[in-house]
VOBA-1610 file (N, C-alpha, C; in pm, whole numbers, padded with zeros to 5 digits, always signed):
BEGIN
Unk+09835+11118-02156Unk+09976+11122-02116Unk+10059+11042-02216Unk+10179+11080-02254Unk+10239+11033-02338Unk+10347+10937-02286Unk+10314+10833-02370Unk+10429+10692-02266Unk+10562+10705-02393Unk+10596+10768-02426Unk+10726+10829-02491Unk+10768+10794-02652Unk+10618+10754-02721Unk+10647+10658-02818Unk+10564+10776-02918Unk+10591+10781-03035Unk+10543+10889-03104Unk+10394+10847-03144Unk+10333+10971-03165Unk+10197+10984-03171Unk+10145+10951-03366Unk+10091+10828-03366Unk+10029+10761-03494Unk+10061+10849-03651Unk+09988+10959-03576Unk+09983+11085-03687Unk+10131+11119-03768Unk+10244+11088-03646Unk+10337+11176-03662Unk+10501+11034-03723Unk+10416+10920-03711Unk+10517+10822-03730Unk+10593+10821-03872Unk+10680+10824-03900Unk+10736+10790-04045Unk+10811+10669-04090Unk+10826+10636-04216Unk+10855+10514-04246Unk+10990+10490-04231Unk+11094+10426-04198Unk+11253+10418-04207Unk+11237+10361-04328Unk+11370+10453-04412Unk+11395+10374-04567Unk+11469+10260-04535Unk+11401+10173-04592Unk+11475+10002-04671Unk+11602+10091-04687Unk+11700+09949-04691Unk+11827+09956-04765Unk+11834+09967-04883Unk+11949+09926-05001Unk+11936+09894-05102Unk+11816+09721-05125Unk+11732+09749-05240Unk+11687+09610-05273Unk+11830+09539-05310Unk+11781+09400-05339Unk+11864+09286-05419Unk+11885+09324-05513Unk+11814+09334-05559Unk+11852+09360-05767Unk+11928+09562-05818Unk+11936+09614-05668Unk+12029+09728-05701Unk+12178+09711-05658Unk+12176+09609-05601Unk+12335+09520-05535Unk+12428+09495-05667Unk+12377+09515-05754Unk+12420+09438-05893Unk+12493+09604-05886Unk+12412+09693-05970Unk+12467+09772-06065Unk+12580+09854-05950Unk+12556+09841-05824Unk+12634+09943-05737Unk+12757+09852-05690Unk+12758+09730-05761Unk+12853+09658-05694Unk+12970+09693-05805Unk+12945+09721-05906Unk+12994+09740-06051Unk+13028+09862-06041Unk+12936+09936-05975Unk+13049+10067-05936Unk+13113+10091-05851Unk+13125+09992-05750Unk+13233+10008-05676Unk+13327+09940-05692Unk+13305+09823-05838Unk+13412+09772-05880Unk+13512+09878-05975Unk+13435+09960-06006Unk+13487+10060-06086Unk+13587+10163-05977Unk+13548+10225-05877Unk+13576+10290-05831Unk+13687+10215-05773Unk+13729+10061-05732Unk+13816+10016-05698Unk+13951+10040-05799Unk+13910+10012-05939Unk+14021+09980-06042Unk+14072+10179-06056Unk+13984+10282-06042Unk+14055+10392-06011Unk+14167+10386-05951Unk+14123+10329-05826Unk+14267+10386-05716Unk+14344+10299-05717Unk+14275+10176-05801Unk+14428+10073-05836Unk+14534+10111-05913Unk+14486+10209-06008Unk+14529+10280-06105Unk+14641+10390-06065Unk+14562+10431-05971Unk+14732+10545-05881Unk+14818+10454-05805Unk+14768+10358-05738Unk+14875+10238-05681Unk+14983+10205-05777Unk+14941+10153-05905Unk+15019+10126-06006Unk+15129+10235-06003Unk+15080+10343-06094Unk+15133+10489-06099Unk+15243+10497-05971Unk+15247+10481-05877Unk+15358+10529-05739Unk+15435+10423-05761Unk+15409+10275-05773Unk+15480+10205-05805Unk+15570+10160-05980Unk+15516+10289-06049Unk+15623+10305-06196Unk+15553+10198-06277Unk+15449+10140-06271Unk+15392+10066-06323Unk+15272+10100-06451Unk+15322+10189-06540Unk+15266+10326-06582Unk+15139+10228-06658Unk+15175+10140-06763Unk+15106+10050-06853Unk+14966+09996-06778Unk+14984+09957-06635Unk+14878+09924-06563Unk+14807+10042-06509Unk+14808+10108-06464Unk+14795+10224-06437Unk+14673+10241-06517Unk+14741+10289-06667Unk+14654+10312-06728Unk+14552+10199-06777Unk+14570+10049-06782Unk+14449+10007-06797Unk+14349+10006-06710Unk+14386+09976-06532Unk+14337+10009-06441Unk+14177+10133-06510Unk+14258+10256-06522Unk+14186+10390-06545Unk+14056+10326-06646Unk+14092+10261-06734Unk+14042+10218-06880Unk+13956+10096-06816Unk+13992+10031-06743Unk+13862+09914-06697Unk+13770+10014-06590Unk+13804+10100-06549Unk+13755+10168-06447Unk+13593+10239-06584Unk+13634+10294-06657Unk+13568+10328-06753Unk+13448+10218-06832Unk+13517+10110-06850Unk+13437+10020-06938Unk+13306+09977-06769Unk+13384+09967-06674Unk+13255+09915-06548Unk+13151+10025-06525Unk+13206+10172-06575Unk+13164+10306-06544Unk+13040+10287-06691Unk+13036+10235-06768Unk+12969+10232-06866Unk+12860+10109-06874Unk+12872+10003-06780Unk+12805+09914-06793Unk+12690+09926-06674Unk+12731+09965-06539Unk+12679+10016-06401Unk+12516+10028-06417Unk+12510+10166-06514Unk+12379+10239-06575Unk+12290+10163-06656Unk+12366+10076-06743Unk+12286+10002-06857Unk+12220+09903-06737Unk+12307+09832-06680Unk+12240+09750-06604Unk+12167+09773-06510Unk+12126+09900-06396Unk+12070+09928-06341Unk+11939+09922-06434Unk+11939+10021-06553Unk+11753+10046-06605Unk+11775+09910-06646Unk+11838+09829-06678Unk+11796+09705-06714Unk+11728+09629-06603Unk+11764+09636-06509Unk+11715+09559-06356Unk+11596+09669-06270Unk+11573+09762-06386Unk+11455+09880-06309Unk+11527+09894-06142Unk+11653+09971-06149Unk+11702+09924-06011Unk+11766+10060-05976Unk+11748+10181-06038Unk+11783+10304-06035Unk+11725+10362-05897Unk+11855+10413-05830Unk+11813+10505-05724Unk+11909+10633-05675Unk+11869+10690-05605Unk+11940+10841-05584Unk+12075+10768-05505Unk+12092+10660-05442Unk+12217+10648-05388Unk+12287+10596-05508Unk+12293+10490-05578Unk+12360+10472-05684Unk+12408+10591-05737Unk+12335+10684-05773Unk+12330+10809-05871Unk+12482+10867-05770Unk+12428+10863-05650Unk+12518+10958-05565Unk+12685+10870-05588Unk+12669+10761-05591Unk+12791+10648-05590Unk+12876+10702-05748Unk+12788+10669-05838Unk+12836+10665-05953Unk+12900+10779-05971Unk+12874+10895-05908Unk+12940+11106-05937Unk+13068+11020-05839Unk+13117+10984-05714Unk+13159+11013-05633Unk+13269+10889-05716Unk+13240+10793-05748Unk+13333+10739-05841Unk+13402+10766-05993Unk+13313+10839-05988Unk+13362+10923-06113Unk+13444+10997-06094Unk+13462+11089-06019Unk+13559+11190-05959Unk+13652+11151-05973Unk+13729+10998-05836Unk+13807+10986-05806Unk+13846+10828-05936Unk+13796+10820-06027Unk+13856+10752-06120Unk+13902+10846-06256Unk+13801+10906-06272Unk+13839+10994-06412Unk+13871+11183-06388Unk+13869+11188-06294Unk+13952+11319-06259Unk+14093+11313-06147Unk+14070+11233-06018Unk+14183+11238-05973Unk+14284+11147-05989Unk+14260+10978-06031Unk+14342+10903-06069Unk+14456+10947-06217Unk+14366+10969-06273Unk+14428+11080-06385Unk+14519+11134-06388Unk+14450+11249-06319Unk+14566+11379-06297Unk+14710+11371-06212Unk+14724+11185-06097Unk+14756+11184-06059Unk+14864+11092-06091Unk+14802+10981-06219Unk+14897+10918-06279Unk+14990+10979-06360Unk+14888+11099-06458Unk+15026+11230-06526Unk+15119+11246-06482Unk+15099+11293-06378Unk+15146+11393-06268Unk+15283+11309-06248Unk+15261+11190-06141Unk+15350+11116-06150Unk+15481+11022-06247Unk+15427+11028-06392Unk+15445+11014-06519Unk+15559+11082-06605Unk+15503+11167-06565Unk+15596+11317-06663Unk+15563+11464-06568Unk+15456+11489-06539Unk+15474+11659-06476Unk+15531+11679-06387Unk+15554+11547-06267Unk+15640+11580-06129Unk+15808+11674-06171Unk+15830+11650-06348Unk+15937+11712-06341Unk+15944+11824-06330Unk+15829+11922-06388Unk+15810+12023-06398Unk+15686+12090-06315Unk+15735+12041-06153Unk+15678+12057-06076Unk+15524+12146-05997Unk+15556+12263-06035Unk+15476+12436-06040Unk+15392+12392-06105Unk+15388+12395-06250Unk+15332+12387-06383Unk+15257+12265-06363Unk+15375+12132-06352Unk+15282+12034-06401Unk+15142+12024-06288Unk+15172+12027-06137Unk+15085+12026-06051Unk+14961+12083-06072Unk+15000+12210-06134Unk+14861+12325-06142Unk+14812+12248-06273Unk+14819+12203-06395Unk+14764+12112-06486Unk+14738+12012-06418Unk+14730+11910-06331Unk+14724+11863-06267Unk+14581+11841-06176Unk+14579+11940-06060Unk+14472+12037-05993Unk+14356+12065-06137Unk+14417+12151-06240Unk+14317+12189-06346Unk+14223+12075-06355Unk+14316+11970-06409Unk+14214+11868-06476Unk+14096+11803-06359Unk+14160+11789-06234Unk+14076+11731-06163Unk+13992+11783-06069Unk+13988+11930-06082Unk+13865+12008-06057Unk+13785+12007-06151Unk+13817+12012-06255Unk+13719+12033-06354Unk+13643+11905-06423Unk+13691+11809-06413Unk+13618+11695-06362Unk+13480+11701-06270Unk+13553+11756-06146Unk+13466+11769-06042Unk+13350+11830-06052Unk+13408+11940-06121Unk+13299+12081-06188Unk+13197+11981-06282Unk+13232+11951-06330Unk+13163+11873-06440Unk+13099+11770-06431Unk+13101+11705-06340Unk+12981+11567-06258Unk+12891+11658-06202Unk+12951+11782-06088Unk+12882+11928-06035Unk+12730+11924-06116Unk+12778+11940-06262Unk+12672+12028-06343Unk+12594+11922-06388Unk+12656+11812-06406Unk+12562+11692-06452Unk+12472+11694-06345Unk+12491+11658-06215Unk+12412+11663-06117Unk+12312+11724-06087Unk+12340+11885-06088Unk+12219+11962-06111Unk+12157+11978-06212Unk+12188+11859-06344Unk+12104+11913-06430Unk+12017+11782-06435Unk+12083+11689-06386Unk+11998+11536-06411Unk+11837+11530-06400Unk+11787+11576-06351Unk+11663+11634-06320Unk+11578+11731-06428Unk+11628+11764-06502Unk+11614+11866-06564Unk+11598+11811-06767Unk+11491+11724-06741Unk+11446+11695-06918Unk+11447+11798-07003Unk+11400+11944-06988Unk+11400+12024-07086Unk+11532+12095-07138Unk+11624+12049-07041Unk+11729+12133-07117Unk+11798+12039-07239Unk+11815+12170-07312Unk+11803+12181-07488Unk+11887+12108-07549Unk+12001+12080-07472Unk+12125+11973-07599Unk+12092+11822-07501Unk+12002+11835-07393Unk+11975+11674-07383Unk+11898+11664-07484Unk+11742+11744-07458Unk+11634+11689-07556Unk+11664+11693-07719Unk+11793+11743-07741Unk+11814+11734-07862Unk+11936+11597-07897Unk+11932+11541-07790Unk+12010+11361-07846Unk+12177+11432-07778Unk+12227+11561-07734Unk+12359+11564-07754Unk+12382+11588-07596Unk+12520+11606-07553Unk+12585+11616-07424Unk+12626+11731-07408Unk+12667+11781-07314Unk+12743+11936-07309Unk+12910+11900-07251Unk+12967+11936-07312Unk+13113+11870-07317Unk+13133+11765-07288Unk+13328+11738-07287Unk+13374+11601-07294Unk+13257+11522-07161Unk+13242+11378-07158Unk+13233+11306-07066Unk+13384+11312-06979Unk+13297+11288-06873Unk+13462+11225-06780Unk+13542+11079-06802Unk+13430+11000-06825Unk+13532+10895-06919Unk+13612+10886-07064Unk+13534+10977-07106Unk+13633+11017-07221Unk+13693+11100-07195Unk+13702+11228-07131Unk+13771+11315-07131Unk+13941+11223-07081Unk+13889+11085-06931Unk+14046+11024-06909Unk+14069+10965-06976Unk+14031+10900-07093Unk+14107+10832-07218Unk+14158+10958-07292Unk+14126+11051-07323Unk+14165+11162-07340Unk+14331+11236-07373Unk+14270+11259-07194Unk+14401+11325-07099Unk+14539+11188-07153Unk+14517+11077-07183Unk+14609+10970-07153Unk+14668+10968-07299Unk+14615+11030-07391Unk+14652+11020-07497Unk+14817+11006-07501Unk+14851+11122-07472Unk+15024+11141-07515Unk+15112+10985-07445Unk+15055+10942-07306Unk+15120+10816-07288Unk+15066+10702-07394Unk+14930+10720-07474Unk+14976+10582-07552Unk+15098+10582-07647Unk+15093+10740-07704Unk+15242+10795-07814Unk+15338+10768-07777Unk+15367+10770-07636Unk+15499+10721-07553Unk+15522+10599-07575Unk+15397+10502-07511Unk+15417+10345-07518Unk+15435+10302-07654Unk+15372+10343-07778Unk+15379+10298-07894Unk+15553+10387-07926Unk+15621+10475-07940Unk+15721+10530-08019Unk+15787+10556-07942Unk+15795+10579-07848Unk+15955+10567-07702Unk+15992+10702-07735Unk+15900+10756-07820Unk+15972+10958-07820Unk+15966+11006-07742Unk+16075+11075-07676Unk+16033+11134-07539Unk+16020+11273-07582Unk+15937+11293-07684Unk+15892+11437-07703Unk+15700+11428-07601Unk+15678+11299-07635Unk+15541+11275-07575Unk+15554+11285-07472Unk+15625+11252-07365Unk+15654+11232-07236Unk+15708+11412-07159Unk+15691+11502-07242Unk+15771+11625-07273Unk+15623+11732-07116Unk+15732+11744-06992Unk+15636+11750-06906Unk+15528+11943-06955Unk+15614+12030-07065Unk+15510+12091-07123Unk+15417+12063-07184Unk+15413+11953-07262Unk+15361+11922-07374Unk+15224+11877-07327Unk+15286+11781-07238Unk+15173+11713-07139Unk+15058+11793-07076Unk+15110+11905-06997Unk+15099+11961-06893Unk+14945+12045-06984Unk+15021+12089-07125Unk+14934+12185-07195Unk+14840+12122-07260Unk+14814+11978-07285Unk+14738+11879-07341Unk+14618+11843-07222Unk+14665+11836-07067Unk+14608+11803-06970Unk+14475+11915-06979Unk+14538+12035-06952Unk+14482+12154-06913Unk+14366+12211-07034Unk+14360+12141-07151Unk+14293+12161-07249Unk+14186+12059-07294Unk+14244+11968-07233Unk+14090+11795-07197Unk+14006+11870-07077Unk+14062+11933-06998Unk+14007+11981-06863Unk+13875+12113-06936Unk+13926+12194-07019Unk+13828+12285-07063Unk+13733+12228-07151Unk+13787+12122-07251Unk+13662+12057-07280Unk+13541+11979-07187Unk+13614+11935-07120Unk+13514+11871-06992Unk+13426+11979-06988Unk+13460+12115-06907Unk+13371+12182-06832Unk+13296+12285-06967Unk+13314+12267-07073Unk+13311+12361-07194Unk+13124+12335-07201Unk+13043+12418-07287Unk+12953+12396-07312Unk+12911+12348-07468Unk+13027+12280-07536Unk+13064+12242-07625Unk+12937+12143-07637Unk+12850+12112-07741Unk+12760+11999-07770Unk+12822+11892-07808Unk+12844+11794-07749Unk+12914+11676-07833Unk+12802+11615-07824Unk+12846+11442-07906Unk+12749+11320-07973Unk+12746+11251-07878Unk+12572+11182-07864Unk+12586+11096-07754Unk+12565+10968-07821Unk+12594+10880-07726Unk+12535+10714-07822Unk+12437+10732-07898Unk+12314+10803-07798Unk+12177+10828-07936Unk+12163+10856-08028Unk+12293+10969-08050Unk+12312+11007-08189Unk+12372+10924-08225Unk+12478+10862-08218Unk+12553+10726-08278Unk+12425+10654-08320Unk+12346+10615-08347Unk+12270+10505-08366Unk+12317+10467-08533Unk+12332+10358-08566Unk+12314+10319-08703Unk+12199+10287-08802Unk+12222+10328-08896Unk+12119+10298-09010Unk+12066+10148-08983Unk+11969+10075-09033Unk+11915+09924-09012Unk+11997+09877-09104Unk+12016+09959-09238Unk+12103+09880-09329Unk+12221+09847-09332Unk+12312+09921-09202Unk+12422+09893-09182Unk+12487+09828-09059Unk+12376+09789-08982Unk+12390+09707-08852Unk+12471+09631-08848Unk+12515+09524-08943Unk+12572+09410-08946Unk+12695+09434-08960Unk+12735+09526-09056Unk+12859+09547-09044Unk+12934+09674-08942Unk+12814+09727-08901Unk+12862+09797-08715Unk+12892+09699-08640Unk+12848+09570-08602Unk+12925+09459-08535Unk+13018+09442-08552Unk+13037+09414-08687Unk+13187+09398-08695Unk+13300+09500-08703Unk+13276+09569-08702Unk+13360+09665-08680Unk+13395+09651-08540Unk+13259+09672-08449Unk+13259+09640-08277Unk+13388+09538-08268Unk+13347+09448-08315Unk+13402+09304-08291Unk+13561+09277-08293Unk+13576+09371-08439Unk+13755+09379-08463Unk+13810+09515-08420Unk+13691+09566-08331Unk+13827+09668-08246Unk+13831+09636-08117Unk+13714+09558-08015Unk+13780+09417-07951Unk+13849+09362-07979Unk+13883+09274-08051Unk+14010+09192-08097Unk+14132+09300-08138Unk+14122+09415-08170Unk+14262+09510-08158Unk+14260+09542-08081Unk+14199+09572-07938Unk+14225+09643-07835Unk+14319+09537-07753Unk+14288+09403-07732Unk+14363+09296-07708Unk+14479+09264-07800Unk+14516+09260-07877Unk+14625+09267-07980Unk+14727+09417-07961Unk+14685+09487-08015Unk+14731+09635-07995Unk+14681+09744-07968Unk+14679+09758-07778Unk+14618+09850-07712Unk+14628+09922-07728Unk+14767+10001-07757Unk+14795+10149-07773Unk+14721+10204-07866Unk+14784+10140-07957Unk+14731+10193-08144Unk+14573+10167-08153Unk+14547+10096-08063Unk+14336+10077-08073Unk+14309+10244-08021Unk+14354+10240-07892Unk+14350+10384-07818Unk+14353+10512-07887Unk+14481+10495-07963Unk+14479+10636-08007Unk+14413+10617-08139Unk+14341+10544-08178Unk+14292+10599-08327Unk+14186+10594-08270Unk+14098+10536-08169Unk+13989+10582-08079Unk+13989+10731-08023Unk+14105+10745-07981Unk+14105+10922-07958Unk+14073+11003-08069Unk+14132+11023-08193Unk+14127+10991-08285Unk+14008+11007-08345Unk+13930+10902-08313Unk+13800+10957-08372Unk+13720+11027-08315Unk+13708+11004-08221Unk+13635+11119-08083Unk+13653+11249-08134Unk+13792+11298-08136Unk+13832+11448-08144Unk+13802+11475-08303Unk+13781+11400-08407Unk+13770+11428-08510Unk+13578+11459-08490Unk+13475+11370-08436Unk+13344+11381-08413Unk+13315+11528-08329Unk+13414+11570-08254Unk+13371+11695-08201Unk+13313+11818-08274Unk+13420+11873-08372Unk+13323+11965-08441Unk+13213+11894-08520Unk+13214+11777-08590Unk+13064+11760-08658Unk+12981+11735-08602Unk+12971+11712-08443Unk+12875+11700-08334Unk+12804+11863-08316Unk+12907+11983-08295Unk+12898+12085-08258Unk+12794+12139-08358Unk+12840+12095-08535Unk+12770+12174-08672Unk+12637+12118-08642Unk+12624+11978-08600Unk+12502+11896-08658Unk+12423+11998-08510Unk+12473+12027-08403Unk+12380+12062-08298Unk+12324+12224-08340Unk+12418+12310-08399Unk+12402+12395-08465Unk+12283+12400-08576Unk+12268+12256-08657Unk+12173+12256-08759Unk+12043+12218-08693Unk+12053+12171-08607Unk+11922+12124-08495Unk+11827+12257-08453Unk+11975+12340-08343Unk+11902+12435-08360Unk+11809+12528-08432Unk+11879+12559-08530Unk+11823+12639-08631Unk+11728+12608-08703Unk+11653+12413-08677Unk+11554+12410-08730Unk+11475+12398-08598Unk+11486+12410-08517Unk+11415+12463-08382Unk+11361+12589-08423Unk+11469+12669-08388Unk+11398+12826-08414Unk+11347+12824-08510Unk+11344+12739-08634Unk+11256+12813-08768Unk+11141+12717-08693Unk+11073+12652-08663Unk+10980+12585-08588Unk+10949+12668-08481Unk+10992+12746-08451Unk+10955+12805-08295Unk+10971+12756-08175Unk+11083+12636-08159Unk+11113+12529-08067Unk+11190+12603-07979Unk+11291+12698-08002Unk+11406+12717-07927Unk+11389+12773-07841Unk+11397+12779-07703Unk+11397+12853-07601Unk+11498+12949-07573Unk+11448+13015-07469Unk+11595+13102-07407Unk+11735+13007-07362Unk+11666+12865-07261Unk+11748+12811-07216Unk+11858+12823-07330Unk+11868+12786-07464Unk+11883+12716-07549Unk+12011+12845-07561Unk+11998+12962-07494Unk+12051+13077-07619Unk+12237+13068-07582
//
């Protein structure tokens, strides 16, 4: 007779919480995910300059989260789940929402639907990371590269035309087409199957390490000095690395297939 308590065979374990040492990296992303929506707070309150650093610290915590998790062997599927769900709402909807508020509210129709664009496709685009995270063999990971913009770059990106604003007071930058058509075109790179460069490929020569620090070092010290102008020649270089990311993934391939490496996935 059964006194109402489950039968030995059939008992299962309740999952633990988070350990201690995963408190770290998820606390960092929810510090991240905080400075997002601080970032549209700013934005409603005309506070455009904060706004956007808000977005931009939201990014630098969005970048440290991961390192420190495999550093603390502290990786788990809820983090994973945290980090997409902060991603969203820092680098797709804070975004689209600081624009929006910025310059497209003038051009209401238009700017909204650029708007919507960018921050679905964001969405779309954590989407695909997600289902692919799992997935070692596919061909522009195992080959060192990414498949379009990141979402943190893509919102340094999208923000471009306001650093042109803050640095030159032209209100051609602030121009709610201009914007609108700049938004909507970070948004297709996001979801694009474009190969871009990942850090791995960034790696430096041994012989030139020392002076990759410094370089590190004095665009810290310009980003604090002169944010804007650090920003956009950081954009700047990004968009200039895109096609030689695309050729070099191109030359990869092709010594794949002469190897017999390349798969269908790949085609």
């Amino acid at each position: 007779m059964s006194d109402g308590r489950p039968a030995r065979g059939l008992r299962r374990r309740v999952p633990k919480g988070l350990t201690l040492r995963a408190l770290a990296p998820n606390a960092i992303t929810a510090g991240a995910l905080c400075a997002g929506l601080t970032g549209i707070r700013f934005a409603i309150t005309g506070e455009f300059r904060m706004a956007v650093a808000a977005v931009i610290l939201a990014g630098v915590l969005d970048g440290i989260d991961g390192r420190i998790a495999r550093l603390l062997q502290a990786q788990s599927h809820f983090g994973a789940e945290l980090d997409s769900l902060a991603d969203n709402v820092s680098f797709g909807v804070a975004p689209a929402l600081v624009l929006f508020m910025w310059s497209l509210q003038d051009v209401p129709r238009f700017g909204w639907f650029a708007a919507l664009a960018f921050a679905v496709s964001m969405a779309l685009r954590l989407a695909r990371y997600n289902a692919q995270i799992d997935m070692p063999e596919e061909p522009r990971k195992l080959a060192g590269f990414l498949t379009g913009v990141p979402a943190p770059v893509g919102a340094g990106l999208a923000f471009l035309p306001m650093y042109l604003s803050f640095v030159t007071d032209m209100p051609i930058f602030s121009d709610p087409r201009l914007v609108g058509v700049w938004l909507v075109a970070i948004a297709f790179l996001a979801i694009s199957s474009l190969p871009t460069l990942s850090w791995s490929k960034l790696r430096p020569r041994r012989s030139i390490r020392l002076e990759v620090i410094l370089v590190i070092g004095l665009m810290f010290a310009a980003l604090i000095t002169e944010p804007w102008w650090t920003l956009i020649a950081i954009c700047a270089v990004y968009l200039a690395l895109i096609p030689i990311g695309a050729i070099d993934y191109a030359r990869v391939r092709r010594q794949r297939a002469d190897h017999g490496q390349d798969g269908p996935a790949d085609a």
